[in-house]
Structures are given as C-alpha cells and as structure tokens.
KOLTORGU-962600 format. One record per atom (N, C-alpha, C): residue number from 1; residue in three letters; atom name; y, x negated, z. Coordinates in steps of 0.001 Angstrom, whole numbers, plus 500000, padded with zeros to 6 digits. Example, Ala and Ser with C-alpha at 12.3 -4.5 7.8 and 13.67 -1.06 7.14 Angstrom:
BEGIN
<rec k="1" r="ALA" a="N" Y="494310" X="486810" Z="507800"/>
<rec k="1" r="ALA" a="CA" Y="495500" X="487700" Z="507800"/>
<rec k="1" r="ALA" a="C" Y="496700" X="486800" Z="507800"/>
<rec k="2" r="SER" a="N" Y="497750" X="487150" Z="507080"/>
<rec k="2" r="SER" a="CA" Y="498940" X="486330" Z="507140"/>
<rec k="2" r="SER" a="C" Y="500030" X="487100" Z="507870"/>
This chain:
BEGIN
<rec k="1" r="UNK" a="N" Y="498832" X="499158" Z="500000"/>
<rec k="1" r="UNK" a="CA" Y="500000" X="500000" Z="500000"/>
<rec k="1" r="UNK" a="C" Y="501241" X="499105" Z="500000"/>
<rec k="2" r="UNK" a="N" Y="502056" X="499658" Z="498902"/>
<rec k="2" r="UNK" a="CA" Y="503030" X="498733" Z="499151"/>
<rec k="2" r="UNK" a="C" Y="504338" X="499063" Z="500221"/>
<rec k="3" r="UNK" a="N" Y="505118" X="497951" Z="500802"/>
<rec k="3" r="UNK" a="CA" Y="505598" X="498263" Z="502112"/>
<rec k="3" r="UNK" a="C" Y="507387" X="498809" Z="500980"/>
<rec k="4" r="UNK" a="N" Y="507718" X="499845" Z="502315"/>
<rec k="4" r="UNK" a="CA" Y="509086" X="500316" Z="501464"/>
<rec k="4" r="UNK" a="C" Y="510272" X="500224" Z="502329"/>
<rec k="5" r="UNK" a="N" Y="510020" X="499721" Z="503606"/>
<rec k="5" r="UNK" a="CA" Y="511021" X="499709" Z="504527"/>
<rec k="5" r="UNK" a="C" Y="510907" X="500839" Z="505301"/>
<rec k="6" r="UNK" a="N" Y="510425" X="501897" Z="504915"/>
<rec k="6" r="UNK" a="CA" Y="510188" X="503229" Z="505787"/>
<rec k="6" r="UNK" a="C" Y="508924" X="503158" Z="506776"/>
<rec k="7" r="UNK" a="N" Y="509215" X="503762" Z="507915"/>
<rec k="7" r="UNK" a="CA" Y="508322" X="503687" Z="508984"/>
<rec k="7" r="UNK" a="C" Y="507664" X="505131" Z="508860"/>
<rec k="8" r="UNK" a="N" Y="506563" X="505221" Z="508817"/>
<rec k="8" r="UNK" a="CA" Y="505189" X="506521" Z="508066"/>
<rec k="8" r="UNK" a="C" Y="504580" X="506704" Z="509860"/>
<rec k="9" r="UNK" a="N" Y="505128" X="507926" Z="510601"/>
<rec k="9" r="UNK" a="CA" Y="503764" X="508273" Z="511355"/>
<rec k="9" r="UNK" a="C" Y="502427" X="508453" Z="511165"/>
<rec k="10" r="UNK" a="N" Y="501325" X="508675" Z="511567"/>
<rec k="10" r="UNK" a="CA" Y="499799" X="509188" Z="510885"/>
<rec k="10" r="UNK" a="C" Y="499115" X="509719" Z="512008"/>
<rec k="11" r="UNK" a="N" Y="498734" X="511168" Z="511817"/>
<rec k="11" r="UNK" a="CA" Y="498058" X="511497" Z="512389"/>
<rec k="11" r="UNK" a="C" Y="496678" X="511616" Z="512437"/>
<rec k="12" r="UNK" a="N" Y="495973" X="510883" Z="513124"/>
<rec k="12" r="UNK" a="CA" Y="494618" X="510733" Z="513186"/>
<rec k="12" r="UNK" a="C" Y="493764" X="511327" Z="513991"/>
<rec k="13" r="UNK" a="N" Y="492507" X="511282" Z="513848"/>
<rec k="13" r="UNK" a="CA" Y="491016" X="512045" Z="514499"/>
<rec k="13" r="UNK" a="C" Y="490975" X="510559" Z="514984"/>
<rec k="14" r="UNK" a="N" Y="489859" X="510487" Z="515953"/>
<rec k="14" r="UNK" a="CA" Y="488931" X="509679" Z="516451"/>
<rec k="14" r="UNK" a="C" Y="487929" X="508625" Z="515831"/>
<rec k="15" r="UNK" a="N" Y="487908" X="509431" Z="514847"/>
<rec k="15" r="UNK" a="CA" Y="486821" X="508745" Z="513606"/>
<rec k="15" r="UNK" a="C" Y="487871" X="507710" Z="512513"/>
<rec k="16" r="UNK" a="N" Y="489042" X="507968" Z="512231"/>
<rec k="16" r="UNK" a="CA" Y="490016" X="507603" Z="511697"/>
<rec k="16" r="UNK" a="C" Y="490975" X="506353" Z="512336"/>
<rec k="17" r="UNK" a="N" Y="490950" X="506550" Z="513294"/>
<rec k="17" r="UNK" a="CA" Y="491508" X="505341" Z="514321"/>
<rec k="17" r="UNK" a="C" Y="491892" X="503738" Z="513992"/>
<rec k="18" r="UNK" a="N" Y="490681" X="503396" Z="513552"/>
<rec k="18" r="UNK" a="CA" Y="490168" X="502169" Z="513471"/>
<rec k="18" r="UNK" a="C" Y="490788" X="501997" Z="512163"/>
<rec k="19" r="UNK" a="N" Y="490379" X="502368" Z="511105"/>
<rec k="19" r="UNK" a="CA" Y="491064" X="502692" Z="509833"/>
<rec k="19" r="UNK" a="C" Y="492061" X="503044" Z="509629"/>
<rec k="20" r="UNK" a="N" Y="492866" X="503899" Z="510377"/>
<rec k="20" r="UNK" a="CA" Y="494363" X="503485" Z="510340"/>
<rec k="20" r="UNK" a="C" Y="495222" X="502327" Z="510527"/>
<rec k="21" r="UNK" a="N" Y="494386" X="501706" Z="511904"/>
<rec k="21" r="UNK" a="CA" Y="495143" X="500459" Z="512052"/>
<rec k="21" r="UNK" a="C" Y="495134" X="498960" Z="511340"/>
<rec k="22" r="UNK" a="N" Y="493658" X="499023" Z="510465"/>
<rec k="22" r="UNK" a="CA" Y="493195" X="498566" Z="509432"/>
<rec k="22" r="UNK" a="C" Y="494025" X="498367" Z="508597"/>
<rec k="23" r="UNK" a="N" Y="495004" X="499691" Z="508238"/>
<rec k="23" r="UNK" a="CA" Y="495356" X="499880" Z="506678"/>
<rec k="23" r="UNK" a="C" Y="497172" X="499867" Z="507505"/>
<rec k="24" r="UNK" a="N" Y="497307" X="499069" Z="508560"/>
<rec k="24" r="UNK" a="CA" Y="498379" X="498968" Z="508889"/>
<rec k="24" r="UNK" a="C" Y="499429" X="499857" Z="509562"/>
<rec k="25" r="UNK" a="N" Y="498915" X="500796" Z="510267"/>
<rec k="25" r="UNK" a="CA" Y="499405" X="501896" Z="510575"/>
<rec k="25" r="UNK" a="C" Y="499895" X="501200" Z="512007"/>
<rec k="26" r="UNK" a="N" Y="501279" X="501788" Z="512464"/>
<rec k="26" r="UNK" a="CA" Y="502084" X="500934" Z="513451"/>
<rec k="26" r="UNK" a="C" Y="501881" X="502257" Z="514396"/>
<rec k="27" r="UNK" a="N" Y="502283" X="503168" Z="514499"/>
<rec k="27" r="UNK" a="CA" Y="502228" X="504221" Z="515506"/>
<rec k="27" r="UNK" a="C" Y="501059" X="505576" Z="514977"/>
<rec k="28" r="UNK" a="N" Y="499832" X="505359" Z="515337"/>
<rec k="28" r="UNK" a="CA" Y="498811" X="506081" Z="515114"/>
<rec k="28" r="UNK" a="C" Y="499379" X="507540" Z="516331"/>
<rec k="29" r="UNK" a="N" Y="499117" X="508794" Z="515210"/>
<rec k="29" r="UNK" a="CA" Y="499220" X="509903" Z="516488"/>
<rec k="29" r="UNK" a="C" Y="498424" X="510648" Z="516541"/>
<rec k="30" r="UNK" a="N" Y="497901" X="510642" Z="517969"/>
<rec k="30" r="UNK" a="CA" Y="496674" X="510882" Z="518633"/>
<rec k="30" r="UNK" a="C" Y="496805" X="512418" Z="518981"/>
<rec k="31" r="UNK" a="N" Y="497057" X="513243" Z="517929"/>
<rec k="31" r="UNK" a="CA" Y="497495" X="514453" Z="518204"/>
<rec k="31" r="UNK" a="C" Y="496895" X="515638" Z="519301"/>
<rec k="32" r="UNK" a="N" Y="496962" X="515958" Z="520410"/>
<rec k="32" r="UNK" a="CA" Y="496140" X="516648" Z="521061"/>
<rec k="32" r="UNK" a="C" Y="494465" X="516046" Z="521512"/>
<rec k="33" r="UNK" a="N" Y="494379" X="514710" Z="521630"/>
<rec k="33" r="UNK" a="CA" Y="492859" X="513898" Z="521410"/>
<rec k="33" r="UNK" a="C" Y="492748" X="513953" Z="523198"/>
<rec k="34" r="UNK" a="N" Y="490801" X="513978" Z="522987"/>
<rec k="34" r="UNK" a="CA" Y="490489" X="514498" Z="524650"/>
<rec k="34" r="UNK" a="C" Y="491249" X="512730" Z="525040"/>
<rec k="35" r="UNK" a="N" Y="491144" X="512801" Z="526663"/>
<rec k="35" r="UNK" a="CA" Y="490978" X="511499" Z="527222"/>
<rec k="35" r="UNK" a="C" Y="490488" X="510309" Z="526962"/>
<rec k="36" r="UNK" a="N" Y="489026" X="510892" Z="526553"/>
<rec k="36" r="UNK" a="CA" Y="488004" X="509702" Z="526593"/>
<rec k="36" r="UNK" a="C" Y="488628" X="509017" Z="524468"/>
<rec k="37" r="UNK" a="N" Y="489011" X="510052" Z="523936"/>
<rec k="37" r="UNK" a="CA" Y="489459" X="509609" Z="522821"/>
<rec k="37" r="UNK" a="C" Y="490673" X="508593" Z="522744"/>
<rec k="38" r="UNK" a="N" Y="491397" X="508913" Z="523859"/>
<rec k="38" r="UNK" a="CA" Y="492658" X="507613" Z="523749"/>
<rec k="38" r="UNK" a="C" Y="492462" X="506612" Z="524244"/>
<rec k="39" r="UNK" a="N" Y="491720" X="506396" Z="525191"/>
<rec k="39" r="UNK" a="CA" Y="491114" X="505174" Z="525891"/>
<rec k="39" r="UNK" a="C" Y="490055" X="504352" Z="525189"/>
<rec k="40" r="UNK" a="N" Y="489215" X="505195" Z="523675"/>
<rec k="40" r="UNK" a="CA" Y="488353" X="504148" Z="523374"/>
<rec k="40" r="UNK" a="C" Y="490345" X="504165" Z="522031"/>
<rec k="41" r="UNK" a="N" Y="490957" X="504576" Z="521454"/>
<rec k="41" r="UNK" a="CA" Y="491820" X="504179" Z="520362"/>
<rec k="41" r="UNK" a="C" Y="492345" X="502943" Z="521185"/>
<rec k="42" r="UNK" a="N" Y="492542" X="502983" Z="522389"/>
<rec k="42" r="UNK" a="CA" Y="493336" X="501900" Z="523053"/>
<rec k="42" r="UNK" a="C" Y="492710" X="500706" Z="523299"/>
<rec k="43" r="UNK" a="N" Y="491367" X="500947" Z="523168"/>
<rec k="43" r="UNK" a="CA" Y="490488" X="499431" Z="523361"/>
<rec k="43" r="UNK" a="C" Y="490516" X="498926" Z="522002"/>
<rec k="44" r="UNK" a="N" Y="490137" X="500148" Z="521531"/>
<rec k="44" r="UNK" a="CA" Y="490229" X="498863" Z="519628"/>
<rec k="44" r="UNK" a="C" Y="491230" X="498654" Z="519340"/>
<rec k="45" r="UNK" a="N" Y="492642" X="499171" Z="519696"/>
<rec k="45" r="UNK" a="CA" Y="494105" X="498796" Z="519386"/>
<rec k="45" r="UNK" a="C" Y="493713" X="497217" Z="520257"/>
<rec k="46" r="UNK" a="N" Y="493784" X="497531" Z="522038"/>
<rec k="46" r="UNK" a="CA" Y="493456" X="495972" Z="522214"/>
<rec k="46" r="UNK" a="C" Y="492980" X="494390" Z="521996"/>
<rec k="47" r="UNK" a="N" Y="491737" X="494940" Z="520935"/>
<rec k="47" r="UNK" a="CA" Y="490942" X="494217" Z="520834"/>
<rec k="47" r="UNK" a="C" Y="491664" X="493699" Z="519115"/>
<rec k="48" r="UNK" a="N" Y="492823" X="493811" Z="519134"/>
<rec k="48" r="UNK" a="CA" Y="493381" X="493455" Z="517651"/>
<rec k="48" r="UNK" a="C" Y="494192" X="492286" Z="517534"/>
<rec k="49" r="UNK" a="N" Y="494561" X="491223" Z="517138"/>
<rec k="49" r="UNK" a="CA" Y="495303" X="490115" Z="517132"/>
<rec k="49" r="UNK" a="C" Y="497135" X="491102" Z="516918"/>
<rec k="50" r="UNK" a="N" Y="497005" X="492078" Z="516416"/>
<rec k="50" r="UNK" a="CA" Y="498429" X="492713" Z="515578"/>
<rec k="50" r="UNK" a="C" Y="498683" X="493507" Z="516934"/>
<rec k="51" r="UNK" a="N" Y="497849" X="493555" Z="518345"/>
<rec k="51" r="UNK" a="CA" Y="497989" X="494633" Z="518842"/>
<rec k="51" r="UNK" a="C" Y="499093" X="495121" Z="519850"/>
<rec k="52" r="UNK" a="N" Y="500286" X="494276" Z="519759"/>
<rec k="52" r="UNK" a="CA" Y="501731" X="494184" Z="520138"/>
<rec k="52" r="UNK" a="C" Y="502292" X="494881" Z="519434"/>
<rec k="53" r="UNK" a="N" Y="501532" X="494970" Z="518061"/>
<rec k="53" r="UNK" a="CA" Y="502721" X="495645" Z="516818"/>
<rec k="53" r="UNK" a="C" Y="502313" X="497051" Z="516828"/>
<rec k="54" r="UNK" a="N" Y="501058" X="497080" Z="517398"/>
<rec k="54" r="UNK" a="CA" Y="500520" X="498711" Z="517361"/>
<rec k="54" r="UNK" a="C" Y="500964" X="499237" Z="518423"/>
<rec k="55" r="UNK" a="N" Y="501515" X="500977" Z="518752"/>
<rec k="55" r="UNK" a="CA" Y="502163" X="501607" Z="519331"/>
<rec k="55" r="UNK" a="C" Y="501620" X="502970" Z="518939"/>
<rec k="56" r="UNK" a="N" Y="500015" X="503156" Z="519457"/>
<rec k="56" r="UNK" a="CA" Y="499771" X="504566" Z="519654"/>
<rec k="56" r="UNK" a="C" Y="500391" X="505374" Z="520693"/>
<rec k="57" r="UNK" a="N" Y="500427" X="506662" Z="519875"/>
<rec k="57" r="UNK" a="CA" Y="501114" X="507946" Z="520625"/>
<rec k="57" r="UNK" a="C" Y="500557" X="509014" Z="520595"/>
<rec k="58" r="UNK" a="N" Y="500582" X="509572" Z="521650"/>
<rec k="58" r="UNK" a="CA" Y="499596" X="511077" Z="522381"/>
<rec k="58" r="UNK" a="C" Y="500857" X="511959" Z="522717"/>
<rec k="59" r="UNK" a="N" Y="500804" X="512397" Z="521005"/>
<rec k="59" r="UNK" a="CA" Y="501361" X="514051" Z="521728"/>
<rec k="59" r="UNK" a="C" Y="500641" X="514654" Z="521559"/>
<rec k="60" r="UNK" a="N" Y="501264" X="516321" Z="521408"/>
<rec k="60" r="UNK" a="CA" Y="500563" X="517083" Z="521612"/>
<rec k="60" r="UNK" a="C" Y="501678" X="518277" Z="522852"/>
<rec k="61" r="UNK" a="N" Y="500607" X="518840" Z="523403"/>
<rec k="61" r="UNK" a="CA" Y="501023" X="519935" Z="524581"/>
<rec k="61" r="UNK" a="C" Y="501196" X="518816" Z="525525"/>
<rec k="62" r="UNK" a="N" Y="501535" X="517765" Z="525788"/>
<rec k="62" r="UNK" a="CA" Y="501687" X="517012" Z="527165"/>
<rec k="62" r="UNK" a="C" Y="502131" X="517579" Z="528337"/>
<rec k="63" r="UNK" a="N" Y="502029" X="517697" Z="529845"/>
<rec k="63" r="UNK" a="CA" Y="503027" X="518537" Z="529853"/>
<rec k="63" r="UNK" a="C" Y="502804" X="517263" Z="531499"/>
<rec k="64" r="UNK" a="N" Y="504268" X="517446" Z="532458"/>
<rec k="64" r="UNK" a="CA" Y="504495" X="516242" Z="533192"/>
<rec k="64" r="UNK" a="C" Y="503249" X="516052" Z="533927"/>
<rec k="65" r="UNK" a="N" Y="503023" X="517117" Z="534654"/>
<rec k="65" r="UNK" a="CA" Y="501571" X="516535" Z="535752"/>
<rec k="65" r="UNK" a="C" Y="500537" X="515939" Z="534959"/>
<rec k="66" r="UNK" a="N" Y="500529" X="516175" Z="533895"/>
<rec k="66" r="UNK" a="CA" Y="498916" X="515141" Z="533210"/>
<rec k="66" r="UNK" a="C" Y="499727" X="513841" Z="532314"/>
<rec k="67" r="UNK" a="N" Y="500862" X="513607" Z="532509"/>
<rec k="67" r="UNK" a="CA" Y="501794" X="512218" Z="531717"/>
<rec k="67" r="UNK" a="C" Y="500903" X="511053" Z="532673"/>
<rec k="68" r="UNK" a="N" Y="501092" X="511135" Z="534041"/>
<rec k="68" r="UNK" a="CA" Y="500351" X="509954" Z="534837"/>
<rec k="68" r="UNK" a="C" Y="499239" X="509574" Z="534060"/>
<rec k="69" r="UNK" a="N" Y="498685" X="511023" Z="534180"/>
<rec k="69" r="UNK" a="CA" Y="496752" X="510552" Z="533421"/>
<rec k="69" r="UNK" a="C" Y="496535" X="509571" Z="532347"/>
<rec k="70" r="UNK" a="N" Y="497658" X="510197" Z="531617"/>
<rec k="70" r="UNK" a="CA" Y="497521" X="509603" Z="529791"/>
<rec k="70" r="UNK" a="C" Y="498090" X="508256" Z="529839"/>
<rec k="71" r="UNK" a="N" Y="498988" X="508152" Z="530738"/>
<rec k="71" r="UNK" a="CA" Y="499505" X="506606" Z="531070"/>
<rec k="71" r="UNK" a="C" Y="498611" X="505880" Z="531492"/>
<rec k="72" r="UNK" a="N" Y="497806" X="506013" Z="531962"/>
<rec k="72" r="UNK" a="CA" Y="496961" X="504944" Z="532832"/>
<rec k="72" r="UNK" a="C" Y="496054" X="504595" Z="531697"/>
<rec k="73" r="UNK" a="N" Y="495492" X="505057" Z="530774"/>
<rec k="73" r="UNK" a="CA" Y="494768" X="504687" Z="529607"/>
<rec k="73" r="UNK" a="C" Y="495150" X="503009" Z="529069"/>
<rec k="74" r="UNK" a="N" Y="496644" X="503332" Z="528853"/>
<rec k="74" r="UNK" a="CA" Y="497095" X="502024" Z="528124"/>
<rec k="74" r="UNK" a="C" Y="497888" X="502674" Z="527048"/>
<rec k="75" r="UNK" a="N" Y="497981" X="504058" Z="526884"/>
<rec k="75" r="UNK" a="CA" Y="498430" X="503671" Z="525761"/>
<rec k="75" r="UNK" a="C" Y="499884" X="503713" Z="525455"/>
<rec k="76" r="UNK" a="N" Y="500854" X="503770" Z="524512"/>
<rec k="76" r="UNK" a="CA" Y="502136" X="502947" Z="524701"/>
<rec k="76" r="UNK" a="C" Y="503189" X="504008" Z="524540"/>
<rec k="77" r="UNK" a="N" Y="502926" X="505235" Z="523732"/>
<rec k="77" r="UNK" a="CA" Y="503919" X="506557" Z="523617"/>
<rec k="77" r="UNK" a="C" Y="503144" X="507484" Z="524549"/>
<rec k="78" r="UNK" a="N" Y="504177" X="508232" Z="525144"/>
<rec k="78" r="UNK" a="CA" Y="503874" X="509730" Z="525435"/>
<rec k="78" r="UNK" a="C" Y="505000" X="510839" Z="525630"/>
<rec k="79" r="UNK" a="N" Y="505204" X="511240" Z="524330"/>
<rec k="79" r="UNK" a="CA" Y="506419" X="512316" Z="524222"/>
<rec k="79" r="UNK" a="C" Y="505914" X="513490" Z="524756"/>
<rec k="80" r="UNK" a="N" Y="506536" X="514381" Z="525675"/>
<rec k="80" r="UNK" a="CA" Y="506199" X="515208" Z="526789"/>
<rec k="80" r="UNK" a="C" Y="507771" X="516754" Z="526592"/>
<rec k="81" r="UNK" a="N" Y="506831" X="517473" Z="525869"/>
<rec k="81" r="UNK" a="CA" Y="507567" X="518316" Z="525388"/>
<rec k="81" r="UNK" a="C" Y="507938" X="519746" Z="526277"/>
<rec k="82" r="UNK" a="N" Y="507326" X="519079" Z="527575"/>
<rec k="82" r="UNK" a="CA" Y="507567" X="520246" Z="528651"/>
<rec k="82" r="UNK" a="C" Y="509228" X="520713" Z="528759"/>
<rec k="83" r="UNK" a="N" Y="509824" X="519986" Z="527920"/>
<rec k="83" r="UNK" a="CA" Y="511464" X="520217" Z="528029"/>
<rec k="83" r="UNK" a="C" Y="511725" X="521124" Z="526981"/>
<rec k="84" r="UNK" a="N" Y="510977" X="521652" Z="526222"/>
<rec k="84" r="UNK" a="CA" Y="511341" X="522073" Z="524570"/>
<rec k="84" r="UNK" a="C" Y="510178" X="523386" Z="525214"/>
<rec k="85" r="UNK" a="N" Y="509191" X="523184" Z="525101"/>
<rec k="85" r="UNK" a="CA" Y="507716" X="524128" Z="524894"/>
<rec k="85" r="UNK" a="C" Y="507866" X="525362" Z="526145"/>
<rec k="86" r="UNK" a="N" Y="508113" X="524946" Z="527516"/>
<rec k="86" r="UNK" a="CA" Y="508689" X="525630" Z="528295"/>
<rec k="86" r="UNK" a="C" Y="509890" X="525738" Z="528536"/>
<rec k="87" r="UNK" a="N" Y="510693" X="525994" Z="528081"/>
<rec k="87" r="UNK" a="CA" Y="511808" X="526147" Z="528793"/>
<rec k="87" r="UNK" a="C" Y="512389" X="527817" Z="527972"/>
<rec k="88" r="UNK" a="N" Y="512841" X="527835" Z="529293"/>
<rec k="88" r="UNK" a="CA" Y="513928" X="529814" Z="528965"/>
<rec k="88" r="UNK" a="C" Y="514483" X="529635" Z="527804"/>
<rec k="89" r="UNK" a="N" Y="514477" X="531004" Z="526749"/>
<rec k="89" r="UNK" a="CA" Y="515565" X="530952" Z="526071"/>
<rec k="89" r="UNK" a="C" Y="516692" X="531526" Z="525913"/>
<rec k="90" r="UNK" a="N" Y="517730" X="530751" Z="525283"/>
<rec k="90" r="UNK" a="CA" Y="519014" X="531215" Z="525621"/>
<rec k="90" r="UNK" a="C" Y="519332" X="532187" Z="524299"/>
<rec k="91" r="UNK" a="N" Y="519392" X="533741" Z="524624"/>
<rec k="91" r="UNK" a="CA" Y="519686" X="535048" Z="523578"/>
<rec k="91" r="UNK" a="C" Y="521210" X="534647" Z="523316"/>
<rec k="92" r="UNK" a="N" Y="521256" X="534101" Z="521974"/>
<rec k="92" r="UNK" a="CA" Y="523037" X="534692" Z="521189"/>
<rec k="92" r="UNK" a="C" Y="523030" X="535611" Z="520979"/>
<rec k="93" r="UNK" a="N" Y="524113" X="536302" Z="520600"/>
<rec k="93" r="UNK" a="CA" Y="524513" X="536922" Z="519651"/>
<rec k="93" r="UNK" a="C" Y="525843" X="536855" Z="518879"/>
<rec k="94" r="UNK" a="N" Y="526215" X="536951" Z="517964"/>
<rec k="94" r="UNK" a="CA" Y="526889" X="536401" Z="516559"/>
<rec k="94" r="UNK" a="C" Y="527258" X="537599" Z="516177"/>
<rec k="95" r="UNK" a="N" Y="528933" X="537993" Z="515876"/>
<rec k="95" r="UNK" a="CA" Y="529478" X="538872" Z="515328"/>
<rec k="95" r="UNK" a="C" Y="530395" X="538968" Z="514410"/>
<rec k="96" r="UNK" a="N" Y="529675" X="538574" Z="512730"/>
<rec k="96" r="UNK" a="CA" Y="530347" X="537898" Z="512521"/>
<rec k="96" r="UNK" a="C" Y="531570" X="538477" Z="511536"/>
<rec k="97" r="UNK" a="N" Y="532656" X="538228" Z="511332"/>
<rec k="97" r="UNK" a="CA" Y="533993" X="539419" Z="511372"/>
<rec k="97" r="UNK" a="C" Y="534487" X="538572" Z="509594"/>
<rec k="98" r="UNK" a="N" Y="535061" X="540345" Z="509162"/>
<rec k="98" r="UNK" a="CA" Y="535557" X="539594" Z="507762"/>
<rec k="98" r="UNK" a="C" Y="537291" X="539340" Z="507810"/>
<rec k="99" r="UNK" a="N" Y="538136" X="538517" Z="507493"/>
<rec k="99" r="UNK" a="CA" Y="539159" X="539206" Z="507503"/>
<rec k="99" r="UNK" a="C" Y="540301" X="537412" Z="508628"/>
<rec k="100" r="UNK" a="N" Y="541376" X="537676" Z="508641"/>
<rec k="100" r="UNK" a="CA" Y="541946" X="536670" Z="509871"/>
<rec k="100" r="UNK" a="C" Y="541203" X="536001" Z="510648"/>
<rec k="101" r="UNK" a="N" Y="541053" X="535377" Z="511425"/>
<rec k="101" r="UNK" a="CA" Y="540339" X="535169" Z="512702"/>
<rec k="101" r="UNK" a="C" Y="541679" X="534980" Z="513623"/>
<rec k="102" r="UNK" a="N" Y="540987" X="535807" Z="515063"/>
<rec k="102" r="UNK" a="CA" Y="542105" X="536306" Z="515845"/>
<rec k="102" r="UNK" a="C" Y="542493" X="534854" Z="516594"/>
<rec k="103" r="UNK" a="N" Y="544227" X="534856" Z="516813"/>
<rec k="103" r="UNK" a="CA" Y="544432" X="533276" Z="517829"/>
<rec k="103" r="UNK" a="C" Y="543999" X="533634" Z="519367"/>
C-alpha cells in the first residue's frame, strides 16, 4: 500500500489483528472485542519490534466503571463515550421567522 500522509483507522475482528499490524496498521480498532480478545491483540502488538508505533484502541460502549478493566490489559486507547451515549438531552426549539429580525 502506498503511504499518502493520511492516517486510516481499521477496524478489526480477532482473527484480523495480526494482519493488520502486518500490513502496517498504526491504531487497530478493537471494536466492542471480549477481554480476553484485547489482551491476546496486546501480546502480539508486544511481541513486535514496531510495537511503540502501534496504538490499539477499544471502543465501543465503554462506559467508566469497566475503563480500569480495559486499562490493565495494556492496551494504549480507550475512548469512553459515557459522556455522549448517556447523557440527557437538551429539547430546542427553533422558530424560525420571515421578515426583519427584531433588535
């Protein structure tokens, strides 16, 4: 593949892993993957001479009480969308007028 200056996320399975990082993939995403799946991506990321340059990431539903868990694996992202996925929403409403707009 030729390189273009653009940085390419990839989302991968378990089976795919290895082969992503193979084919140069810098931030593999471990989309929704059980436990035991990020901890073996994180040993073969380890076990890589490039493996400073690799920067797997586990999103997904993260949500804060299980961030500890996924940290302790090793592995190097964890975007935690408990700020976006839960949170209240705020109802507008928009009225929108033809004509002057009043000072």
């Amino acid at each position: 593949m030729a390189r273009t200056g653009q940085t390419v996320k990839v989302d991968v399975e378990m089976r795919e892993a290895a082969e992503a990082l193979d084919a140069g993939a810098r931030w593999p995403l471990l989309d929704n993957m059980p436990l035991a799946g990020i901890e073996q991506v994180v040993r073969i990321r380890a076990g890589r001479p490039d493996a400073p340059r690799k920067l797997p990431e586990a999103p997904g539903t993260v949500r804060l009480n299980r961030a500890h868990t996924i940290a302790e694996t090793g592995i190097a992202l964890i975007p935690v969308g408990a700020s976006t996925h839960s949170a209240p929403a705020l109802d507008l409403t928009m009225l929108p007028t033809t004509g002057p707009v009043p000072a």
